[in-house]
C-alpha positions as CSV (number, residue, x, y, z in Angstrom):
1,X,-9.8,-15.5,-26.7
2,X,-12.5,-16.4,-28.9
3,X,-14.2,-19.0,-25.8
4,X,-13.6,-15.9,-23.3
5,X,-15.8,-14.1,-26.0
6,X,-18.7,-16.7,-26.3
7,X,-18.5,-17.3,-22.2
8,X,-19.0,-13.4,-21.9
9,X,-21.7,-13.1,-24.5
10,X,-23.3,-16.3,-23.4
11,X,-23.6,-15.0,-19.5
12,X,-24.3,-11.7,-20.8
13,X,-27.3,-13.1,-22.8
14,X,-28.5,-14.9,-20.2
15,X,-28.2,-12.5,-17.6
16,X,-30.5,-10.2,-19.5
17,X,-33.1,-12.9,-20.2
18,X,-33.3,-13.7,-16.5
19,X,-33.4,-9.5,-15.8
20,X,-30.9,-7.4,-14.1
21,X,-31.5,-4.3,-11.9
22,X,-31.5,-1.0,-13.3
23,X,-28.2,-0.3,-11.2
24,X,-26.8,-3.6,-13.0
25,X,-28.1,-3.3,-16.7
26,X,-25.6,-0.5,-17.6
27,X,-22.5,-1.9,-16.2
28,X,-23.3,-5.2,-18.3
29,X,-23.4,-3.3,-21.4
30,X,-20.4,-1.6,-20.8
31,X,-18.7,-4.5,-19.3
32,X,-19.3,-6.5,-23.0
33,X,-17.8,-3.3,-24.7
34,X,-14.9,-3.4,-22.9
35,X,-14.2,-7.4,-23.5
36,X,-14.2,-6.5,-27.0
37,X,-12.0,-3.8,-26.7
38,X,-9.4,-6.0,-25.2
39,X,-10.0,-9.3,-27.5
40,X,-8.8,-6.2,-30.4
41,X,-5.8,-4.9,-28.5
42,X,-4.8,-8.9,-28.8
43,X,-5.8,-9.6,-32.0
44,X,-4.5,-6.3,-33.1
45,X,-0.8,-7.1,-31.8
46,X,-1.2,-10.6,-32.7
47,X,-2.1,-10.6,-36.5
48,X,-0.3,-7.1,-37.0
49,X,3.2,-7.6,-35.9
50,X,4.4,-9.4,-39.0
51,X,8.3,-9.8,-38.4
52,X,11.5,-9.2,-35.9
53,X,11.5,-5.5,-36.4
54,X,8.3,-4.7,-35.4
55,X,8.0,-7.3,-32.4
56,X,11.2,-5.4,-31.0
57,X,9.8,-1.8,-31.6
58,X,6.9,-2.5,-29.1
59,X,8.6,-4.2,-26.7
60,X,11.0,-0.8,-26.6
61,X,7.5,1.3,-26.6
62,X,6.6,-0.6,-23.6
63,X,9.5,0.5,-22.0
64,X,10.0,3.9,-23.1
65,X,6.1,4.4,-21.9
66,X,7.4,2.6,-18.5
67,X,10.1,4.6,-18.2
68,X,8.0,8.4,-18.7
69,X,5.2,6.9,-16.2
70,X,8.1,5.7,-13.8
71,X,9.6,9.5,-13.8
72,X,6.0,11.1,-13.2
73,X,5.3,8.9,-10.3
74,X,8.5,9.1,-8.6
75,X,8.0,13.1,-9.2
76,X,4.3,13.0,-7.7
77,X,5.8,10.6,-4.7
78,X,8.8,13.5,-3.9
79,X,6.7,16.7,-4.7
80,X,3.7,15.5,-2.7
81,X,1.7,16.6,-5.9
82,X,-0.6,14.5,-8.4
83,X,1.4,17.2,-11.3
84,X,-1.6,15.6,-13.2
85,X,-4.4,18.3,-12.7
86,X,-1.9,20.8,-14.4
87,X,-2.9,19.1,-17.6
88,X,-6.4,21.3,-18.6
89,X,-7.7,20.0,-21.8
90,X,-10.6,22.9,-23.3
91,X,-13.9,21.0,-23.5
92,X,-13.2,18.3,-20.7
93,X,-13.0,18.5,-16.7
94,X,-10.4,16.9,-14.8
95,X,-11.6,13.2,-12.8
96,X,-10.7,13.6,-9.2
97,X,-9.3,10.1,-9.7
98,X,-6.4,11.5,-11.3
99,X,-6.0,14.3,-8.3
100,X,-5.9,12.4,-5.2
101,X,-2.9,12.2,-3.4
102,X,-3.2,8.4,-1.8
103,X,-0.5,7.8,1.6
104,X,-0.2,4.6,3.6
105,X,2.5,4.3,6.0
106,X,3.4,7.9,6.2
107,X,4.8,7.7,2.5
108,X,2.5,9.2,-0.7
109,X,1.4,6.8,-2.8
110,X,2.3,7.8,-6.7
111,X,-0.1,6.8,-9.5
112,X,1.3,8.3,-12.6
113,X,-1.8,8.6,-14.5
114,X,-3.3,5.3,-13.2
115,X,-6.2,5.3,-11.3
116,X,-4.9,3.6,-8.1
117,X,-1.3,3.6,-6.8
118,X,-2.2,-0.8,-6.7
119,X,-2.6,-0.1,-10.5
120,X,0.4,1.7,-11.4
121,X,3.0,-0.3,-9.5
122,X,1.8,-3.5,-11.1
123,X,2.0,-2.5,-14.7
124,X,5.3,-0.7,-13.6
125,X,6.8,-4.4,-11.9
126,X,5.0,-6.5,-14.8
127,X,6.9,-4.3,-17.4
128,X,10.1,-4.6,-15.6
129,X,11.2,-8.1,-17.1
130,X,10.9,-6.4,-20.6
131,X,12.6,-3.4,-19.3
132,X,15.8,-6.1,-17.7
133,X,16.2,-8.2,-20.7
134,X,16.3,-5.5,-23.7
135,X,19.0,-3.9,-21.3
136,X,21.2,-7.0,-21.2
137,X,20.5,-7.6,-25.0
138,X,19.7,-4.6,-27.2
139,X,23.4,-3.4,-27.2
140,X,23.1,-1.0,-30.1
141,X,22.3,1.4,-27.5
142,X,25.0,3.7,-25.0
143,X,25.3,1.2,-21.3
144,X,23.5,4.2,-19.5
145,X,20.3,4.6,-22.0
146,X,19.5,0.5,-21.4
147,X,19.8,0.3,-18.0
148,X,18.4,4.1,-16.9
149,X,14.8,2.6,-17.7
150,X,15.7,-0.5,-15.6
151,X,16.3,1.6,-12.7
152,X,13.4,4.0,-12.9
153,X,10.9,1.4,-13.0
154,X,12.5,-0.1,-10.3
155,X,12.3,1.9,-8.1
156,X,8.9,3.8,-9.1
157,X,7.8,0.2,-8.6
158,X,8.7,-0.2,-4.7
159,X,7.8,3.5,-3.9
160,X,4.4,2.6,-5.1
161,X,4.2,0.9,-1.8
162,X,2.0,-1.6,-3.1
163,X,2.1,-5.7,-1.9
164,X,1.1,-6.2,-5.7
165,X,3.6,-4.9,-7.3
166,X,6.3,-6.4,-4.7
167,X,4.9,-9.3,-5.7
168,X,4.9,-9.0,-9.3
169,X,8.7,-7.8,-9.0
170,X,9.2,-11.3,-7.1
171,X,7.3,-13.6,-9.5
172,X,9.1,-12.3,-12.5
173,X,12.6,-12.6,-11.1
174,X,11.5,-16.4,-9.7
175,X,11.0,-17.2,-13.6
176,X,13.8,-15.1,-15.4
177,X,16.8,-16.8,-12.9
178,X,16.4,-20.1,-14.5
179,X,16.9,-18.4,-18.2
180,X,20.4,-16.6,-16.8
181,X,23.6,-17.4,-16.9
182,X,25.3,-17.3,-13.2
183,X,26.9,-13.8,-14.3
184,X,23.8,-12.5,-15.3
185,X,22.8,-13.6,-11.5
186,X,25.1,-12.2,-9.8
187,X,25.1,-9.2,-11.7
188,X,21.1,-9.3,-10.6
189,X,22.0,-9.8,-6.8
190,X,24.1,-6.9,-6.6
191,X,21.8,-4.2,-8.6
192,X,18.8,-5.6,-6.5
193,X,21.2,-5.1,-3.4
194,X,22.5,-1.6,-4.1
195,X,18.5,-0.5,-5.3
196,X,17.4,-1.2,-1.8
197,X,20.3,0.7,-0.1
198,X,19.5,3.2,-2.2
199,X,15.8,2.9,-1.4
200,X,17.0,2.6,2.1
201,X,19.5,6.0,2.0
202,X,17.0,7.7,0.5
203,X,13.3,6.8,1.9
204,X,14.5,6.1,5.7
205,X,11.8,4.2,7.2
206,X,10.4,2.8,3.8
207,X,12.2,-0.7,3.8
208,X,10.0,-0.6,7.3
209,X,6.6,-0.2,5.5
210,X,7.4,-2.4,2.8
211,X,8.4,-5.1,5.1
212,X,5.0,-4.7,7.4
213,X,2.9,-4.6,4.2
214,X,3.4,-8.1,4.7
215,X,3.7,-9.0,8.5
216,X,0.3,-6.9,9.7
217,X,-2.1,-10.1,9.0
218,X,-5.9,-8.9,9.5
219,X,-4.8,-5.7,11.7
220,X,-4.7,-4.8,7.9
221,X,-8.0,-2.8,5.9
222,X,-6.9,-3.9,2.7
223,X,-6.2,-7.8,3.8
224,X,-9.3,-8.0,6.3
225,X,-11.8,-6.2,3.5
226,X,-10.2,-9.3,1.3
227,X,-11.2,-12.0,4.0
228,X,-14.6,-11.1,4.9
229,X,-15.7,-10.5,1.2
230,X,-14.8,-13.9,0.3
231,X,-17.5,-15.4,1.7
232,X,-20.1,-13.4,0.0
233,X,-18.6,-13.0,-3.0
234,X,-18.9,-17.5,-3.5
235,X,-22.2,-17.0,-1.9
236,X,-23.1,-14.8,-4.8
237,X,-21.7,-17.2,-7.3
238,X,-23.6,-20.4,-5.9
239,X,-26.4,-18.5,-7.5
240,X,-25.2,-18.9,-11.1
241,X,-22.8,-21.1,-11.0
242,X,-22.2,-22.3,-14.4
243,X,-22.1,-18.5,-16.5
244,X,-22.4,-15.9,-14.0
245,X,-24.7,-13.5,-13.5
246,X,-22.9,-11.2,-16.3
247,X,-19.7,-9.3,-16.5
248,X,-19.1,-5.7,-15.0
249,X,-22.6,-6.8,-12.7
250,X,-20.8,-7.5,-9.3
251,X,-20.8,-3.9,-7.9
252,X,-18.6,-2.4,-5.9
253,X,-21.1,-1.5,-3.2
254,X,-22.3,-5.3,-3.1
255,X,-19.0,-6.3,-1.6
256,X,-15.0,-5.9,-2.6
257,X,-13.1,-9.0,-3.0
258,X,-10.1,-7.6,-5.0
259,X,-9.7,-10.9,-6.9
260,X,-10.2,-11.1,-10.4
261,X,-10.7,-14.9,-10.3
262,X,-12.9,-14.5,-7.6
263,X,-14.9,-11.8,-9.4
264,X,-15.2,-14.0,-12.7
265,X,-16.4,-16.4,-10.8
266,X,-19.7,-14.1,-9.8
267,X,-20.1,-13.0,-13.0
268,X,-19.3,-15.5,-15.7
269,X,-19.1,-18.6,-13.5
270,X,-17.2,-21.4,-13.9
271,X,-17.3,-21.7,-17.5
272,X,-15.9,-17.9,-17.7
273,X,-13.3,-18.5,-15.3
274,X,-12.1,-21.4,-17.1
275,X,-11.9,-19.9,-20.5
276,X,-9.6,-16.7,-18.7
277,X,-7.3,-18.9,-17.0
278,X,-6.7,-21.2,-20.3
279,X,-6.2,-17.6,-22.1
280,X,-3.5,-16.9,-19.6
281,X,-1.9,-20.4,-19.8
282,X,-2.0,-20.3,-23.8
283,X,-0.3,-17.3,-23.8
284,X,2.3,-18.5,-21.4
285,X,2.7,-21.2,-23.5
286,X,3.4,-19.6,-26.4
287,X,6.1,-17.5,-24.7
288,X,7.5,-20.5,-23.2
289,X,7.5,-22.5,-26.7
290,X,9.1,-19.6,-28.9
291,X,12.4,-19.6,-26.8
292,X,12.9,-23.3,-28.1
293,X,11.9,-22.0,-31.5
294,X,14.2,-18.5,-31.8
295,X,17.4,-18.3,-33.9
296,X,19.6,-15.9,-32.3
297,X,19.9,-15.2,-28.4
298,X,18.0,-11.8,-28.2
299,X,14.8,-13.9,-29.0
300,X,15.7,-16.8,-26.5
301,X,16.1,-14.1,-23.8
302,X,13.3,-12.1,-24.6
303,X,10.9,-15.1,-24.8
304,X,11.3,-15.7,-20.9
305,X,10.7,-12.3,-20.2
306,X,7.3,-12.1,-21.7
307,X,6.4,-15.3,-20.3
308,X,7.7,-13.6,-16.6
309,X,5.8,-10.5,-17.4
310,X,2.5,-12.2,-18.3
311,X,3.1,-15.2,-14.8
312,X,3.6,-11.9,-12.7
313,X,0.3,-10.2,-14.2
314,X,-1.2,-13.4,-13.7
315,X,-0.4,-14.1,-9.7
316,X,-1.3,-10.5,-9.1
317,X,-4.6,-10.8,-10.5
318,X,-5.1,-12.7,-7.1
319,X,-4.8,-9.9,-4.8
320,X,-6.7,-7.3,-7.1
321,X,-9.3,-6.9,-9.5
322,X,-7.0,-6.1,-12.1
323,X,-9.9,-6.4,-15.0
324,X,-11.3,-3.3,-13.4
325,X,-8.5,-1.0,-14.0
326,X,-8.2,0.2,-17.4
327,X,-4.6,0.6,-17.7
328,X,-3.6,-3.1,-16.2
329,X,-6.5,-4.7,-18.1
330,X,-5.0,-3.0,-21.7
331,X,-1.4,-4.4,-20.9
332,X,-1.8,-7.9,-19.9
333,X,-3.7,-8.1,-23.4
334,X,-1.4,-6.0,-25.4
335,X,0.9,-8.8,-23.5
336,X,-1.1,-11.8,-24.9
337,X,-1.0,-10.4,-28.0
338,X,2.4,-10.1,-28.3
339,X,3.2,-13.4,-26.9
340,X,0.6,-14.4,-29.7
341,X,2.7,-12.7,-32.0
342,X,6.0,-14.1,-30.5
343,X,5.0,-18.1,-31.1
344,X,3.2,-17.1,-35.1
345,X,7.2,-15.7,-35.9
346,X,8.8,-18.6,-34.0
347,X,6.9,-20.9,-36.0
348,X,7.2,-18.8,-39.4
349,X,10.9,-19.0,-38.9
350,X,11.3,-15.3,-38.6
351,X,13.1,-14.4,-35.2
């Protein structure tokens, strides 16, 4: 975290030496705000969470807050209705972010209180790992309570019609089947078989959509917009190769490339897109390294998970600039900082 930090300051610093565009110079100030913000939600969850207890209450939090943005979604995708411009705070006006009503396929979109349906069905799939495992292992709870949350998110997750979060769903399964027994796994085949009969029975036509979200090739908008940005988006970055031309700089209405590796490329060059992809591998690491470490099964279990949750947030950073939405941004490094937090307690001899 702390050579993502010096990369971002470094580029920032240089960027305002070389002289940015009025359009440009605001976005770079907030873009070095908001890299700080993040580095504290990790250090925050990594040096604060000093034993079991309070490593397990969060990872519950994350599901319980799951679970409540789950419901509001699959509310908003039945009663056609964002529900979230009911909410009048005295002193502030709504965003219209938060009030459109996005559709593809004929089906509405849900967002919960993200800012993009892309956005909410990620955190919702990336979440779901947790979700799974403190189900199979936190029995102090009723059957029904642990596995209620499992299926919300689920299925809030594939209405979101979103390839991201399909993908996310796919990516976290691929690395939690090695960590199951071949109960568990067949227990996993049949609730992933009766989900989609149920998504089937109850959303005809939506199996449909789902399955041409990935068969439609360029006919696509979102998947041709991808392609033909690419190009510009490296000829950008052959500009400043080496630190960028400064984070939060690469506009929208320059060109969309919805990848965040891409996008770090541009604006903190190579060096920048270095140090984010060792912070994502260290705190895979760490995830991957505690199960070895852990003293009773919850914590073997669970360590897989958060390494699934942060491999999905990472693949899916791929197909979106996920560093741009608020909400994914803050939970893949509330995620790092947990799996931070994970490997300090392994090693301490406390899980």
């Amino acid at each position: 975290m702390t050579l993502f930090l010096f990369v971002a300051v470094g580029s920032y610093a240089f960027a305002m030496l070389r002289g940015l565009p009025e359009a440009e110079a605001s976005p770079a100030d907030a873009g070095l705000i908001r890299i700080a913000g993040w580095a504290g939600i990790l250090l925050l969850v990594n040096d604060g969470l000093s034993d079991r207890n309070g490593l397990m209450s969060v990872l519950r939090r994350i599901v319980i807050v799951g679970s409540l943005t789950a419901t509001l979604g699959l509310l908003q995708f039945f009663t056609h209705s964002s529900l979230v411009d009911w909410i009048n705070i005295p002193g502030l006006t709504a965003s219209s972010e938060f009030s459109n009503i996005d559709s593809r396929g004929g089906f509405v979109r849900a967002a919960g209180m993200a800012i993009h349906p892309l956005e909410y069905g990620v955190v919702l799939s990336t979440s779901l790992p947790i979700a799974i495992t403190l189900a199979l292992t936190d029995t102090t709870k009723r059957r029904l309570l642990r596995w209620v949350p499992v299926g919300v998110i689920g299925v809030a997750a594939i209405l979101s019609v979103s390839r991201s979060a399909l993908i996310a769903v796919a990516v976290a399964f691929l690395v939690l089947l090695p960590f199951w027994s071949r109960s568990i796994r067949r227990r996993a085949l049949f609730a992933s078989t009766s989900l989609l009969a149920a998504v089937y029975v109850l959303t005809p036509g939506m199996l449909g959509t789902l399955r041409g979200l990935f068969t439609a090739g360029t006919d696509d908008p979102s998947i041709s917009s991808r392609t033909n940005g690419s190009a510009t988006a490296f000829g950008i970055a052959s500009n400043n190769l080496l630190v960028g031309r400064g984070f939060g700089t690469f506009l929208p209405e320059y060109v969309i490339v919805d990848n965040q590796y891409l996008g770090l490329l541009v604006e903190l060059g190579i060096l920048g897109l270095l140090a984010f992809v060792t912070l994502l591998v260290a705190g895979m690491t760490c995830a991957w390294r505690s199960r070895k470490l852990a003293k009773d099964d919850v914590m073997r279990q669970m360590s897989p998970a958060i390494l699934a949750s942060l491999a999905a947030l990472a693949v899916t950073f791929a197909f979106f600039d996920g560093l741009s939405f608020p909400m994914a941004a803050g939970f893949m490094f509330l995620m790092l900082g947990i799996s931070g937090a994970l490997w300090r307690l392994a090693r301490e001899g406390l899980l």
